[in-house]
Every structure is written in structure tokens, then in C-alpha cells.
Phi, psi and omega in degrees: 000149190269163162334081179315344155230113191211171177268162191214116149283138195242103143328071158302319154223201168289329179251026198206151166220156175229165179242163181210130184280131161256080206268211178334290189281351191276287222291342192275323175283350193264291185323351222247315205270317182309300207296326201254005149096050180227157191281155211237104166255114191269110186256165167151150182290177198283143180099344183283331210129339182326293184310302181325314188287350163302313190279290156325328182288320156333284196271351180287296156323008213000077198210149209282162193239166204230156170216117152245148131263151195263149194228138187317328180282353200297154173229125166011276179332323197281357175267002176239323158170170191230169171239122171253090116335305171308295188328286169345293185312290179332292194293333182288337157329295194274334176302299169348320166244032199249283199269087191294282179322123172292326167294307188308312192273005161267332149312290186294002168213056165294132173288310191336321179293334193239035174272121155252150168277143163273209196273331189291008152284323193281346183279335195237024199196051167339297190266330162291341157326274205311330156299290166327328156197064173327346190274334133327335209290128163296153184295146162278141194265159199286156165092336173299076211262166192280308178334349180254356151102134179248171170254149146235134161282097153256118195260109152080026163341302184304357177278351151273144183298170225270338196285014202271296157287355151315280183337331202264345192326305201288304200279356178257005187246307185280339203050043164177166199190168187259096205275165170344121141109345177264162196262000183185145238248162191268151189204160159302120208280002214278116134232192182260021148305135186283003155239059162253173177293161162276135193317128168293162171261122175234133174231114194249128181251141184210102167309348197046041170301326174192140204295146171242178209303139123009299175272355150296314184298318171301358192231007202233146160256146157239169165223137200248086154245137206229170177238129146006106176275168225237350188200144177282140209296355172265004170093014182249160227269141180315151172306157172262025142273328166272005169288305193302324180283331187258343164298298193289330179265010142271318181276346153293281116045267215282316174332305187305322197260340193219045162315133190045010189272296228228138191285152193298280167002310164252017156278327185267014170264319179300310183288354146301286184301324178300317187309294179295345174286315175297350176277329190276358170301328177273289186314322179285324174088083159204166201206137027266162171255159198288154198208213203280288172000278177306326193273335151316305167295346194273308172321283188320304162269000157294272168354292195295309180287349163271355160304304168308308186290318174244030117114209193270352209273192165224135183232150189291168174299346190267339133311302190275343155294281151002312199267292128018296196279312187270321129003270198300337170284335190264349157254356171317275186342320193279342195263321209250321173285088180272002187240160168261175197258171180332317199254080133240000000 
């Protein structure tokens, strides 16, 4: 069985790879929802890591990944599948002078034809998807056959009104559903013969802009990720093991992503600075507050601009520290402060 914590590198695009610490409860919670074949729901405010961690569970799995996100306007279906209705129209337009037979031209404009799937078709039905609009098909990853169960992402479920996981409640507890114009339902290819497929992983994210339903949730595994806290819930400054705890899972974090690039020292200075920005962030009630996201990007460009300043050469520790501290003061405000503050 692998390491349950380790880093798992991501194909972001074609010209970028990114990394992800993959720890305990993540890799337990992904083993958890694949066994009991139910979707992995990620709560947690913006900046932990959700989307990633799909895109990691993808590549931990070697397996193709599907991505949608949701919108105020989004509807159920639409996660099962849609109808281009324009389309139709046009082409009945132009069939209309093509086609004198009337059967023929109610053939040539089968709704059936202008059904595309979403993503939960290719999660629970690849190849019929995959007849139906191959160009859509997610990159396959090498070595990956359908038979081994794809990820799919739905981003930000709370940004839909409740009927939205209502809607979903029937297709994620049978794993099938009828789309629009068909005579007969899309099912899982999944039994219980030991060559059937493997299951998908559906990881569904939610910021918790707004609760969602009960028997949705019940139908869902969750994982809760959260950071180390930064104030004490009476607003006074941390014990100082727990000052240390929120330093150090920090201060891993930037290891994990910048080996040997940047000295621990001024990862665990940066992670300093993150701390009093994030209480105050907390203690003011403003948002969003800064997190792993920002504290990443802050690394990341203190690395360049202090690379730009002081060129390839080698300088003593005590220059690159300097070059380090002040960089940083001069880019906090931009990184880490995202709200303005009281007196501004």
C-alpha cells in the first residue's frame, strides 16, 4: 500500500507541473469514498488546496480527471447532461430545405443527437459518453484503460441554489439516470463480478457559502480541511506550542514545494509573518484570509525577485538573508493583505 503522505506532482498544463503534500486524512479520505463508492466531499475556505487535491487524487490514481464548476446559473442536469437546442433549431432550418420525407427530416433532427454529456455520465457510463462526444473525452493518462474508473470535479457546489444537490440525490445513490429524448437509462457499468469496473471518484468542493441539504451530505464522505490555528478562540495570542504547530505545518508546506531553492529560515520567517497577518485577519472578521495559496505565492516570488537582485553568483548568508527580509516587507502588504484594513 503506498505512503499514505507524500507529494504527488500534477500536470497543470502543458508548460507548468505543480506539487501537492498528500497527507493522512486526504489519501484516507480518497481510500475511504473509492471503497464505499460514494462521492468525497471538501469543505474548507478558499486557498486550502480542494481543487488540487482532486488533481492530485487524479494523478496519485493514475487516472483521467473530468472538471466542472458550478455557477449560480447551473442546473442538476446539467451535470448529467445538456441539450443544444440552438443547434437543433439552426440545423432544422437548413434540413427543413434538404429533406422533402418527413421521416427522414424527424430522423436527421433526433433529439437524441443533440443530447452532450456531463460529467457524472462519463463517471458512471465512459463509452457511451465517449461515442457521443469524443472531443470532450479528458486527457487519458499513459497506461489507463476505462475499466480503471476516472475522477471527476465538481467546484463549488455552494454557489448553486439547494435544488441543485437535491437534484442530485436519485443519481448518485442508483448510478443512472434517463437523459432527455432517450428510450432507456444510462447505468453504471459497475457489479458485483470482480471484472467490473472500478469505481469513480467524485470529489465534490464546497467553500460553504451556503449549507447544503442533509440528504445530500448523507450521501457524501466528507473531509474537512482546515489550518492550524492562528488566535486563541478568546482572541489572545497562541500558546506557544501552538504558535509552533501553525509555524512548522507551515514551514513543511514551503519544503515540500521549494526544496533546496530557498533556506528554512526564511520559509519559517515567511510563516511568521503569515501568522500575525492571518489573526489579524481573523480577529477583524475579513476575508478572504490569507492561507496556504498566498503563502505559496509569497515564497514563490521572494525566490525570483531575490534571484533577479542578486543574479547566480554566490554571496555570503548574510547578503541573502537581507535580500530575503527586504523583499519581503515590500511585498506582504500585496500577498498576504487582501482586504483593506479599518484605518485605510
Amino acid at each position: 500500500m503506498p505512503q499514505p503522505t507524500r507529494l504527488i506532482p500534477i500536470a497543470k498544463d502543458d508548460f507548468e507541473c505543480i506539487d501537492h503534500l498528500m497527507d493522512h486524512d486526504q489519501y484516507w479520505a480518497i481510500e475511504g469514498a473509492l471503497a464505499a463508492n460514494r462521492p468525497l466531499l471538501v469543505r474548507g475556505e478558499p486557498g486550502l488546496g480542494k481543487t488540487q487535491l482532486a488533481y492530485a487524487a487524479a494523478a496519485m490514481l493514475n487516472r483521467p480527471i473530468k472538471h466542472f464548476t458550478i455557477d449560480s446559473a447551473t442546473e442538476a442536469r446539467d451535470l448529467l447532461w445538456t441539450f443544444d437546442a440552438i443547434q437543433r433549431l439552426a440545423d432544422a432550418q437548413v434540413a427543413s430545405h434538404l429533406y422533402a420525407d418527413r421521416e427522414l427530416l424527424r430522423n436527421e433532427l433526433a433529439v437524441t443527437k443533440y443530447v452532450r454529456p456531463g460529467p457524472l455520465w462519463w463517471a458512471i457510463h465512459w463509452e457511451s459518453a465517449f461515442n457521443i462526444d469524443p472531443n470532450s473525452a479528458p486527457n487519458q493518462p499513459t497506461g489507463w484503460t476505462k475499466d480503471k474508473g476516472i475522477v471527476i470535479l465538481i467546484d463549488e457546489i455552494d454557489k448553486a441554489e439547494s435544488n441543485v444537490p437535491n437534484g442530485l440525490l436519485e443519481v448518485l445513490g442508483s448510478r443512472q439516470f434517463t437523459p432527455y429524448g432517450w428510450s432507456h437509462a444510462i447505468r453504471s457499468e459497475q457489479s458485483n463480478d470482480k471484472k467490473s469496473n472500478d469505481p469513480p471518484l467524485i470529489i465534490i468542493t464546497t467553500n460553504e457559502e451556503r449549507t447544503l441539504p442533509d440528504p445530500f451530505l448523507r450521501r457524501c464522505c466528507v473531509l474537512n480541511l482546515t489550518l492550524p490555528d492562528c488566535v486563541q478562540d478568546n482572541g489572545a495570542d497562541l500558546e506557544e506550542r501552538d504558535r509552533i504547530k501553525f509555524v512548522e505545518y507551515f514551514v513543511e508546506l514551503g519544503k515540500a514545494h521549494f526544496p533546496k531553492v530557498i533556506l528554512e529560515e526564511q520559509i519559517r520567517a515567511c510563516a511568521e509573518l503569515l501568522l500575525e497577518d492571518r489573526k489579524y485577519a481573523v480577529l477583524n472578521q475579513v476575508s478572504p484570509k490569507p492561507g496556504p495559496a498566498e503563502f505559496l505565492d509569497f515564497l514563490r516570488a521572494m525566490i525570483s525577485l531575490v534571484k533577479k537582485q542578486l543574479g547566480d553568483g554566490k554571496h555570503s548568508k548574510s547578503v541573502v538573508e537581507n535580500a530575503y527580509n527586504e523583499i519581503s516587507q515590500n511585498i506582504r502588504q500585496f500577498v498576504f493583505s487582501k482586504s483593506k484594513k479599518p484605518d485605510e
